[in-house]
N, C-alpha and C positions, 0 to 999 in steps of 0.2 A: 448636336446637343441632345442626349438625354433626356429624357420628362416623365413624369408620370400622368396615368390616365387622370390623377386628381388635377396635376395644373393643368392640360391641358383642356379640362372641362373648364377649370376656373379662370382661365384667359380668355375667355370668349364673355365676361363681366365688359362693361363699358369701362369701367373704371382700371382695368387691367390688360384690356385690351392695345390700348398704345406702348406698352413697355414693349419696346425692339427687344430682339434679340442678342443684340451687338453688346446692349447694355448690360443683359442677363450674364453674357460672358465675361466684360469686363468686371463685374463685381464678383465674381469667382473665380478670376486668375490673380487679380490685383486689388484683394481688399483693404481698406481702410479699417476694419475690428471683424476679427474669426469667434465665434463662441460654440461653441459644442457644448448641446443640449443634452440633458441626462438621457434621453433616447437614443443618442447617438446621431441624431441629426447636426447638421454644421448650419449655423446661420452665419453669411457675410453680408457688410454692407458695405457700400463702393459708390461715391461722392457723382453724378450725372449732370455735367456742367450745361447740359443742352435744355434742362428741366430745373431753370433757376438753383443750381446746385444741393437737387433736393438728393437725402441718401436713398437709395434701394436696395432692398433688405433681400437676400436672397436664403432661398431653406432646399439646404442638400441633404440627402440621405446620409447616410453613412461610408457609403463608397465614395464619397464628394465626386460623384459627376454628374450624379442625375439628380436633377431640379424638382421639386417637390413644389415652391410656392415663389413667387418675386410679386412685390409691392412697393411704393413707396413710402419710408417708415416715419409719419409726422412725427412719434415722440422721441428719435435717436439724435441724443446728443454727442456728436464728434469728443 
């Protein structure tokens, strides 16, 4: 997987720190909503049934391979 130095700085957050990688990938091969940002970034998010089926928001570059940011996104409404 891909990363930038920004997320890999910003995983190392308590709060960010537990998102697996497994998950990172599944919300970017098999998203539940794709939005391409006027930057050209791609944000997806992809439903984590092991984390009370909360969504995790994933932010791709423009090449969509390499990870810029993963969170989990309290305000996404399915």
């Amino acid at each position: 997987m891909k990363t930038t130095k920004y997320f890999r700085t910003i995983r190392k957050r308590p709060d960010r720190s537990m998102i697996k990688d497994e998950w990172i990938e599944q919300a970017m091969k098999a998203p539940e909503r794709e939005h391409v940002q006027a930057d050209g970034r791609i944000r997806r998010w992809g439903r984590i049934a092991e984390m009370e089926g909360r969504y995790l928001r994933v932010i791709l570059l423009p090449d969509g391979e390499t990870v810029h940011n993963a969170f989990f996104d309290r305000g996404f409404k399915p």
